[in-house]
C-alpha angles and dihedrals in degrees: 000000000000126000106258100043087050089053090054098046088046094056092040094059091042081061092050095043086061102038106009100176103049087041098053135061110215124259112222117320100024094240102148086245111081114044137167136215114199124186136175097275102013141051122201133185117202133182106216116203110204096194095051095037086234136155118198115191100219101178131000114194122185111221107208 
């Protein structure tokens, strides 16, 4: 990936790891669980775990 697409997608996912939700879009069922970040260059799907204050990357995708 190059640089500035992983740039966008880091500091995409530092946003996420301090508010999830309002950083996020849902992926899928909005469940609060499954979440996506999509930049201009990247897509991300992420598990976020509430009790344990945890984020799992779960797919990163470049978008050319």
């Amino acid at each position: 990936m190059p640089s500035d697409a992983g740039e966008a997608l880091t500091l995409a996912l530092a946003d996420a790891c301090h508010e999830p939700i309002a950083a996020t879009q849902p992926y899928g069922e909005d469940d609060g669980v499954m979440r996506m970040i999509v930049t201009d260059h990247a897509f991300a799907v992420l598990l976020v775990g509430e009790a344990f204050k945890t984020i799992t990357v779960l797919q990163v995708t470049y978008l050319p």
